[in-house]
Backbone as numpy.savetxt, mean C-alpha at the origin, in Angstrom:
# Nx Ny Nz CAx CAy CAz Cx Cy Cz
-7.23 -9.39 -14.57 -6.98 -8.26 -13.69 -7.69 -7.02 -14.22
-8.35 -5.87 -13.31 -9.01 -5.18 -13.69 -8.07 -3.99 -13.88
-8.25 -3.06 -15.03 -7.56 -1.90 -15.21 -8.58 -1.04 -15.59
-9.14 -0.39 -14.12 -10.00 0.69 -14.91 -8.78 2.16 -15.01
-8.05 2.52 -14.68 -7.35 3.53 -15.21 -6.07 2.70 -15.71
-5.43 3.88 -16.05 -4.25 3.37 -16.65 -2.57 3.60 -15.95
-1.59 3.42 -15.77 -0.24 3.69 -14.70 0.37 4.25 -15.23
1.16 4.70 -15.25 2.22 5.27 -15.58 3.20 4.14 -16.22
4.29 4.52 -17.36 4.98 3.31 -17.71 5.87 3.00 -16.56
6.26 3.88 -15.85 7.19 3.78 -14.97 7.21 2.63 -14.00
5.35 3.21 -13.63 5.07 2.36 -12.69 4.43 0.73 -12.90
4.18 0.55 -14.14 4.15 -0.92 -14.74 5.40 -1.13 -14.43
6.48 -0.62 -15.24 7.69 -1.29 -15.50 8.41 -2.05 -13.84
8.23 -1.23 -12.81 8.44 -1.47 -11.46 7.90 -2.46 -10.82
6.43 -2.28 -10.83 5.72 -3.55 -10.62 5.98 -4.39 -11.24
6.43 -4.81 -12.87 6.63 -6.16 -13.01 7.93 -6.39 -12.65
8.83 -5.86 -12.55 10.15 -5.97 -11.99 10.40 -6.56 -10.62
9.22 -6.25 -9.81 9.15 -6.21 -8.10 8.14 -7.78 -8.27
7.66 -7.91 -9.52 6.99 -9.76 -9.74 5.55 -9.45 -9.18
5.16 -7.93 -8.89 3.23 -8.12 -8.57 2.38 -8.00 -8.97
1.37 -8.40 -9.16 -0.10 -8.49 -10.00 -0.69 -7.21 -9.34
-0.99 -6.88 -9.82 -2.27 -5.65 -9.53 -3.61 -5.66 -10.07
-4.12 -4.65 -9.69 -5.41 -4.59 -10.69 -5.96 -2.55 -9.93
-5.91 -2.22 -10.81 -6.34 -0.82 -10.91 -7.74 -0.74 -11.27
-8.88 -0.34 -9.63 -10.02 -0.24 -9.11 -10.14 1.19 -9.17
-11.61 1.86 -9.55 -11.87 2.77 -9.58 -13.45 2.51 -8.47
-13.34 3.52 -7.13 -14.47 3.47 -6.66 -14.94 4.50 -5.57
-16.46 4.81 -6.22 -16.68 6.18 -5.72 -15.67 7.07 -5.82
-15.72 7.31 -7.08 -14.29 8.35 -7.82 -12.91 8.19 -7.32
-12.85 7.73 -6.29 -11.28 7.42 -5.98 -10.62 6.18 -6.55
-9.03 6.38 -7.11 -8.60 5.15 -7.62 -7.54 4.88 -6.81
-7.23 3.12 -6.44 -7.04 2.41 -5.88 -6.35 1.54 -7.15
-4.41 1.47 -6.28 -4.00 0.21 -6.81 -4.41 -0.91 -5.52
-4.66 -2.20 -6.24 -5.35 -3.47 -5.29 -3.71 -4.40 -5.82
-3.63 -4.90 -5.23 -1.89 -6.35 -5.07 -2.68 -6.75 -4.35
-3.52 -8.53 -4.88 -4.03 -9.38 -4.49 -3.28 -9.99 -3.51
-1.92 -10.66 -4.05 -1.16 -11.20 -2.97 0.12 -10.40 -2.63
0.49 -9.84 -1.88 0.78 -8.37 -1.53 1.89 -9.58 -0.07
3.13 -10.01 -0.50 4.09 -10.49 0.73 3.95 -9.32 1.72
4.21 -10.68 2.76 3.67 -9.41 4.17 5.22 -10.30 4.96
6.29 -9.80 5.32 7.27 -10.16 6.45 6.97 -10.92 7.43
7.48 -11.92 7.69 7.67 -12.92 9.01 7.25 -11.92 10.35
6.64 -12.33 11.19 6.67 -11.70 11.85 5.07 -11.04 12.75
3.94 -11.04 11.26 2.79 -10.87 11.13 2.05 -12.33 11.31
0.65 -12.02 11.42 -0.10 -13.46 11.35 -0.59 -13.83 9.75
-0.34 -12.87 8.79 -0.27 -13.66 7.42 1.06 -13.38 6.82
1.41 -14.35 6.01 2.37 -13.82 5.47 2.07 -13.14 3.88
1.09 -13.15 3.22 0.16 -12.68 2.15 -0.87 -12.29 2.11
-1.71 -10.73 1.85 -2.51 -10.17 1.88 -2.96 -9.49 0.59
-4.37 -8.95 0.65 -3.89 -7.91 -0.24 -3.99 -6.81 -0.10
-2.98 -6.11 -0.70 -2.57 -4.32 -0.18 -3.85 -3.47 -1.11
-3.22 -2.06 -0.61 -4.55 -1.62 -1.40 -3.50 -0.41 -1.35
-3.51 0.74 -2.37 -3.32 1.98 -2.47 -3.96 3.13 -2.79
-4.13 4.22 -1.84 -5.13 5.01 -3.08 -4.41 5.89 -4.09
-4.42 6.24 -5.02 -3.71 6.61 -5.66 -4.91 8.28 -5.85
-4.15 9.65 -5.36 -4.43 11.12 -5.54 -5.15 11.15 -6.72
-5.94 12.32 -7.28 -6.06 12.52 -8.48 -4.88 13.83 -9.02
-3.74 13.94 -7.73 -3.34 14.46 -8.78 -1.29 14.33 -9.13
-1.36 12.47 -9.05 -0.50 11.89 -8.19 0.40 12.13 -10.06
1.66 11.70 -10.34 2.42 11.72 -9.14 2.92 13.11 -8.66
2.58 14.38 -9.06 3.20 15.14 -8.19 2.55 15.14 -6.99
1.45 14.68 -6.23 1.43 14.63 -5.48 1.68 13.31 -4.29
1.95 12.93 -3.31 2.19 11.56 -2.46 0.94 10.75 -2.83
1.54 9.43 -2.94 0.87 8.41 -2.42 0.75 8.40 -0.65
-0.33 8.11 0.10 -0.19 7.95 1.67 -0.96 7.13 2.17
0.07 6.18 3.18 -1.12 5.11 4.06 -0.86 3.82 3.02
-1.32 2.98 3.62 -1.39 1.31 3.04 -2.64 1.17 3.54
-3.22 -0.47 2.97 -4.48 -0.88 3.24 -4.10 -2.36 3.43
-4.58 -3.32 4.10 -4.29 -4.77 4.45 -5.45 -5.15 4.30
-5.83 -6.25 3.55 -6.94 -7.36 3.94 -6.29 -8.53 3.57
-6.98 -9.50 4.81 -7.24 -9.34 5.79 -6.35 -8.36 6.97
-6.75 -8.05 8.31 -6.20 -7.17 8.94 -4.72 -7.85 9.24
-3.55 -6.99 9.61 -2.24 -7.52 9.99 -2.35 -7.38 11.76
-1.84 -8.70 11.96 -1.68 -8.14 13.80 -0.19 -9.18 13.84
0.60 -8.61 14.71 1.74 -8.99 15.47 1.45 -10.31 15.93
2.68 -11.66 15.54 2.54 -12.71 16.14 2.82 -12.11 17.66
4.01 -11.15 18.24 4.30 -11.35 19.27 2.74 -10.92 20.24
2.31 -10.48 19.80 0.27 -10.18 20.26 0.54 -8.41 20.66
1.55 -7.77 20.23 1.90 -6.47 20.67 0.97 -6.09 19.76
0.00 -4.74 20.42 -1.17 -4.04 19.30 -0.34 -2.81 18.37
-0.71 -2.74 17.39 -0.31 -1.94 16.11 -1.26 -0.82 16.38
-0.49 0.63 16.43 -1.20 1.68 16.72 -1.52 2.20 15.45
-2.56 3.19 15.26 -2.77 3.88 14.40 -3.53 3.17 13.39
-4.61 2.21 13.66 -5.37 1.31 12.61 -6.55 1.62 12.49
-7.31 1.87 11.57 -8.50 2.23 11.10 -9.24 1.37 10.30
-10.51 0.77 9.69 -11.24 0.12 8.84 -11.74 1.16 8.01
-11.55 0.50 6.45 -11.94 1.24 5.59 -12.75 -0.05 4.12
-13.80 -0.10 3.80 -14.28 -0.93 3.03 -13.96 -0.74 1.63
-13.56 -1.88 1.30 -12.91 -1.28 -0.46 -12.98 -2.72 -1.27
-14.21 -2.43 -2.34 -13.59 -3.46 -2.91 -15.22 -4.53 -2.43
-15.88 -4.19 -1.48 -16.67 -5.07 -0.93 -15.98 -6.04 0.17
-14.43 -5.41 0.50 -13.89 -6.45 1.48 -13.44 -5.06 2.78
-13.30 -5.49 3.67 -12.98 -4.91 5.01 -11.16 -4.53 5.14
-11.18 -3.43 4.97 -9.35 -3.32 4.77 -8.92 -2.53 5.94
-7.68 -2.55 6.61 -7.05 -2.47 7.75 -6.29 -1.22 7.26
-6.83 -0.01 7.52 -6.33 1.58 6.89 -4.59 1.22 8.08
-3.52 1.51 7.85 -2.06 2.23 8.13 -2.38 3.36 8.20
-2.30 4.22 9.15 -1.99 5.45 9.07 -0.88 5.93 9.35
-0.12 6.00 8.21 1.72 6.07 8.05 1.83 7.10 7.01
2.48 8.36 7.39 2.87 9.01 6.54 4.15 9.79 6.58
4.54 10.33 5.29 5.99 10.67 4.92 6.22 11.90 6.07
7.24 12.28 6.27 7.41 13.43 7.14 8.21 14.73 6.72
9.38 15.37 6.77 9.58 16.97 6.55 11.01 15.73 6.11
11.69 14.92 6.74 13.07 13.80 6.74 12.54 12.75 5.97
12.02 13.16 5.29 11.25 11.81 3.93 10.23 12.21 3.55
9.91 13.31 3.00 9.18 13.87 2.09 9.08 13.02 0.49
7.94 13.51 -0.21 7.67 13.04 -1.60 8.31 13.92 -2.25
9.20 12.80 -3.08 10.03 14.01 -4.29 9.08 13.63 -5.46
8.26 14.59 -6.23 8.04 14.11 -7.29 8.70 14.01 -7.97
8.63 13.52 -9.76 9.55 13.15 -10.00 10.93 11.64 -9.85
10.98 11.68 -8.70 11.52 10.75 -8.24 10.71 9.61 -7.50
10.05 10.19 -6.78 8.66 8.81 -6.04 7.87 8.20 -7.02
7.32 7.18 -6.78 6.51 6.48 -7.42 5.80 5.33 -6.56
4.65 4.30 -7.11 4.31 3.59 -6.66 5.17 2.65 -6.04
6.26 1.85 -6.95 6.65 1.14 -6.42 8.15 1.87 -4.72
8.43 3.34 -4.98 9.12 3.99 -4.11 8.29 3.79 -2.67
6.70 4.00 -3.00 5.87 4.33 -1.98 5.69 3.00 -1.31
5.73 1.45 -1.96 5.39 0.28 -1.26 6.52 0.00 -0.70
7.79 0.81 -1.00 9.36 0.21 -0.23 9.15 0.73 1.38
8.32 2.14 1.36 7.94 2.75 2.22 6.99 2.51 3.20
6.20 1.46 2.47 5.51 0.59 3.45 5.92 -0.90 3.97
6.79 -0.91 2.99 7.73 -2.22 3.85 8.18 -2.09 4.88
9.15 -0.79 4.95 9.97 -0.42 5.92 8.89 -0.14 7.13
7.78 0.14 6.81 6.79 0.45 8.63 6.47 -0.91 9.03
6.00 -1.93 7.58 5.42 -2.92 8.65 6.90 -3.64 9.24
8.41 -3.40 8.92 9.97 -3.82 9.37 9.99 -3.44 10.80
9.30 -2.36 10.55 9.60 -0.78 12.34 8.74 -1.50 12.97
7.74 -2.05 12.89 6.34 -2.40 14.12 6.69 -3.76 14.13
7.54 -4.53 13.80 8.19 -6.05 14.26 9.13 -5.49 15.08
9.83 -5.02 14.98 11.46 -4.36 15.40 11.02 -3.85 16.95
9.59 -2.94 17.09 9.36 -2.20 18.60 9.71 -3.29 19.41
């Protein structure tokens, strides 16, 4: 696994707790946590992907925002997922989320973290089965 920067202990300790592999990508100055096999909920046409995060330069006080999917996620029920963008990372084609925190779920620093921020993307891809 690649570690070109380094995590926070916090956020090791979480990730191995939560059982995921990562690998910390640095590209075109932006860094990116990558979760090769990244569980994706019943409901989608994979059930394993891999996620992508970008991680701020000036995180954690500032948010993590957005998820990344490769391959792309689409609805078994064939209902279209709004708000999807392509973004290349990695040399692979990733499916940008454009999901972010609001004024009723704001980033606490301090308290947020990587693994806070992927609970946060659980819960959207939960909401876009649920419509």
């Amino acid at each position: 696994m690649r570690r070109a920067f380094q995590l926070a202990e916090e956020d090791e300790e979480c990730l191995t707790a939560r059982g995921l592999a990562w690998e910390a990508v640095t590209e075109n100055g932006a860094k990116w946590l990558v979760f090769p096999e990244y569980p994706i909920i019943e409901g989608y046409n994979h059930r394993t992907v891999s996620a992508a995060l970008r991680i701020p330069p000036s995180y954690p006080d500032d948010q993590i925002d957005m998820i990344y999917f490769s391959p792309a996620l689409a609805l078994q029920s064939g209902r279209p997922i709004a708000n999807l963008t392509t973004l290349v990372l990695d040399g692979k084609q990733y499916q940008q989320w454009s999901r972010h925190r609001t004024s009723a779920n704001p980033w606490r620093p301090g308290l947020d973290n990587v693994c806070t921020h992927l609970l946060q993307a659980d819960s959207w891809l939960g909401k876009e089965v649920k419509k």
